[in-house]
Phi, psi and omega in degrees: 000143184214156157288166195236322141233174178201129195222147168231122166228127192041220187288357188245176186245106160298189186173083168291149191242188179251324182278005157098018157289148170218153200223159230212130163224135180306130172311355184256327192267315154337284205288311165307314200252026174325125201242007188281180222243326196249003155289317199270355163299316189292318176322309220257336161285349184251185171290140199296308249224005185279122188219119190290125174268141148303251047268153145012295185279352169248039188224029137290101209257128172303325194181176213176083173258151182268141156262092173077204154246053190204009189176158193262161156258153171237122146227139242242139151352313219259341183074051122281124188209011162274035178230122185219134215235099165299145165294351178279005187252283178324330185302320195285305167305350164262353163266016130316000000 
């Protein structure tokens, strides 16, 4: 599945798909759900019920790039940019 559009309205990452679906991920939860080596390092140090809250400015996206053909780079206000988002992973996360 690949996108087609990708878009931020408000607080969200919007998302047109190639099969014409379309999915909606919160910008916090995006940001929650960092797939990078020292986000997904913090994850894997806390307690399974531990849940990072953000602030306001680190739930900015600075920028929002295509990878390759398999994936978005995010990059965060706060200047966090190592989180690259295969789309079957934006797929999996928007449906939570």
């Amino acid at each position: 599945m690949t996108p087609v559009e990708i878009k931020v309205q408000e607080k969200y990452l919007q998302i047109k798909w190639d099969d014409n679906s379309e999915t909606k991920i919160s910008l916090a939860d995006l940001r929650r759900f960092c797939p990078c080596a020292i986000c997904t390092s913090q994850k894997d140090t806390h307690h399974h019920d531990y849940i990072k809250v953000f602030s306001d400015a680190q739930i900015v996206l600075k920028s929002i790039n295509i990878v390759g053909n398999y994936a978005v780079g995010v990059s965060w206000a706060d200047n966090h940019n190592t989180g690259i988002y295969d789309f079957n992973y934006l797929k999996k996360i928007s449906d939570l």
